[in-house]
C-alpha positions as CSV (number, residue, x, y, z in Angstrom):
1,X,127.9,-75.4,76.9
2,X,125.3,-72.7,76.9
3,X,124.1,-71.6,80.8
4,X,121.0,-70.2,81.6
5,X,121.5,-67.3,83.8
6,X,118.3,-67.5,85.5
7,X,119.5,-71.0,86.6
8,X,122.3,-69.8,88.5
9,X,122.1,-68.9,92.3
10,X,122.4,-65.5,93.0
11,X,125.3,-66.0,95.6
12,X,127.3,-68.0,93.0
13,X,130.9,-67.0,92.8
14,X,132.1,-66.5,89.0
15,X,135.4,-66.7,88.0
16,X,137.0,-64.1,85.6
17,X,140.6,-65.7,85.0
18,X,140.6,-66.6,81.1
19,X,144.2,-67.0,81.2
20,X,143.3,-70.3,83.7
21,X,144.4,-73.8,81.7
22,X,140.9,-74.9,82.8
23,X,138.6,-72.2,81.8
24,X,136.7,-74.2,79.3
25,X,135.3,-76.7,81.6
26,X,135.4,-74.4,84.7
27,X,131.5,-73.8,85.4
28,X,132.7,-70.7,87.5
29,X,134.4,-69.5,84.8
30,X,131.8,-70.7,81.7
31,X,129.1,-69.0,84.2
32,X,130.6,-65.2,83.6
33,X,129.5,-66.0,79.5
34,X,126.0,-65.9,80.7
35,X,125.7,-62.8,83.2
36,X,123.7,-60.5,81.1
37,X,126.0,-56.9,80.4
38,X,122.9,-55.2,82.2
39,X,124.1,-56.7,85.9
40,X,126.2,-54.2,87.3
41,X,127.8,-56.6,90.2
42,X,127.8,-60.5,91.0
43,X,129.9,-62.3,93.3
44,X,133.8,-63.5,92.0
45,X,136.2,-65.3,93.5
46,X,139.4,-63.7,94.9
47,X,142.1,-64.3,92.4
48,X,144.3,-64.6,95.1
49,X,142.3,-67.7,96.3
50,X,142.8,-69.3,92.6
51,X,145.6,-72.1,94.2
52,X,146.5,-73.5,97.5
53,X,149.7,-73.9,99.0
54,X,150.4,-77.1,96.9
55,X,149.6,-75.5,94.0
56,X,146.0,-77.1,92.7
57,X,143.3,-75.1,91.9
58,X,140.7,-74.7,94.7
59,X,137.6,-72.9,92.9
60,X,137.6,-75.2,90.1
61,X,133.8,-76.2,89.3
62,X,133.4,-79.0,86.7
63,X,131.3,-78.2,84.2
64,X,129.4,-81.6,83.2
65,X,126.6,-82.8,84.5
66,X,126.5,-85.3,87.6
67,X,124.1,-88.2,87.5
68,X,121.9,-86.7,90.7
69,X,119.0,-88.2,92.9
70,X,116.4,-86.8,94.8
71,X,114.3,-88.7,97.5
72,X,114.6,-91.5,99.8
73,X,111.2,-91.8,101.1
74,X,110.7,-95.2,99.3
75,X,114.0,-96.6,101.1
76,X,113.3,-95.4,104.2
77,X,110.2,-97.0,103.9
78,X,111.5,-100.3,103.4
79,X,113.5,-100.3,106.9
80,X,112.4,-102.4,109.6
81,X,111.0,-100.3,112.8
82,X,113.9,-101.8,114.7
83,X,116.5,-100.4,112.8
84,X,114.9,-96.9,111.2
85,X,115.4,-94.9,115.1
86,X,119.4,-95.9,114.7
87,X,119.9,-95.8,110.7
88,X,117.7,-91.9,110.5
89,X,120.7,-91.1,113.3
90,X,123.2,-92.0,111.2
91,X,121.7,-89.9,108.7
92,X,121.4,-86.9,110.3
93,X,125.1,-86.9,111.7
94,X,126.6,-87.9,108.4
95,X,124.1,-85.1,106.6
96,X,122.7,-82.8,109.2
97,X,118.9,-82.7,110.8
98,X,117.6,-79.9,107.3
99,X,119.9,-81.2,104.4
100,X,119.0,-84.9,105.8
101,X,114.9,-83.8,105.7
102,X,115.6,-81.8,102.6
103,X,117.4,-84.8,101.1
104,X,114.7,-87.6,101.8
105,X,112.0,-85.5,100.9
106,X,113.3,-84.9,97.2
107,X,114.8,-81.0,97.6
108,X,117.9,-81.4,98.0
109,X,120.3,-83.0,95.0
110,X,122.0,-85.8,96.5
111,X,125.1,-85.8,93.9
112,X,127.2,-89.1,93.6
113,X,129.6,-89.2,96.5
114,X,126.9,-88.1,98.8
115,X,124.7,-91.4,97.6
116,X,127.7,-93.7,98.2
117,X,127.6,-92.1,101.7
118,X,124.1,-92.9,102.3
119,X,124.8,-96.3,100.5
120,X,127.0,-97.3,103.0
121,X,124.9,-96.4,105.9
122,X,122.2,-98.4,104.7
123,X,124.5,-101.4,104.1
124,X,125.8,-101.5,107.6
125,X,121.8,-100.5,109.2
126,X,119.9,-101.7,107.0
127,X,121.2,-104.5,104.6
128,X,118.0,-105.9,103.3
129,X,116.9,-102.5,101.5
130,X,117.8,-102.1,98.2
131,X,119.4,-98.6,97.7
132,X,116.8,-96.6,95.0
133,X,116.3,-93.1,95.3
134,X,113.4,-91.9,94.4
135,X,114.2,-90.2,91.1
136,X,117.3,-89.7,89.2
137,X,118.3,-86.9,86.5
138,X,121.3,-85.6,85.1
139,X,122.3,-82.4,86.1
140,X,124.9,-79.2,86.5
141,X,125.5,-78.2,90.0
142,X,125.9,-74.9,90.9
């Protein structure tokens, strides 16, 4: 998997542990491959942080891509007056008031769990909507 460096957020944390079982499909961990030898520092993760007290990895990052949306403008659209006060409520408590905004206005990636979530507020608020984002894309999430 080849990673664009410019791609990556600048407050990404890398991981350096090749011995890791999981490095190869560790975005953390395939991220270090791409920092150019020029950059002096860049954020890692503490080593000591690698497991929790039941032993499973806690910084592990997959690396393939998610199946992401962007906007809900059109669904929003769709709900009745009478329900858009309580189901935009919903939202925002599930979400928060910016990532909620952020989300329904297409710049924020809403990745797969996060679109069940907002599935099955619409289902309970607002049943007659069909649940379409407003664009779709395959991506990796930093």
């Amino acid at each position: 998997m080849e990673i664009e460096y410019s791609k990556i957020p600048q407050s990404y944390a890398y991981c350096m542990s090749a011995q890791c079982p999981e490095a190869g499909t560790c975005l953390r961990h395939l991220a270090t491959q791409a920092v150019p030898v020029t950059t002096r520092q860049f954020p890692v993760v503490n080593p000591a942080a690698y497991l929790d007290s039941e032993g499973r990895r806690t910084c592990y990052q997959p690396s393939e891509p998610q199946h992401i949306a962007r906007g809900m403008r059109n669904m929003m659209e769709q709900v009745n007056m009478g329900d858009s006060s309580l189901l935009r409520s919903q939202l925002v408590a599930c979400f928060g008031r910016n990532k909620y905004y952020r989300m329904r206005n297409g710049e924020y990636a809403i990745t797969p769990d996060m679109q069940q979530a907002v599935a099955d507020l619409f289902a309970r608020y607002a049943p007659y909507v069909s649940v379409t984002f407003d664009s779709y894309s395959d991506e990796v999430l930093f």
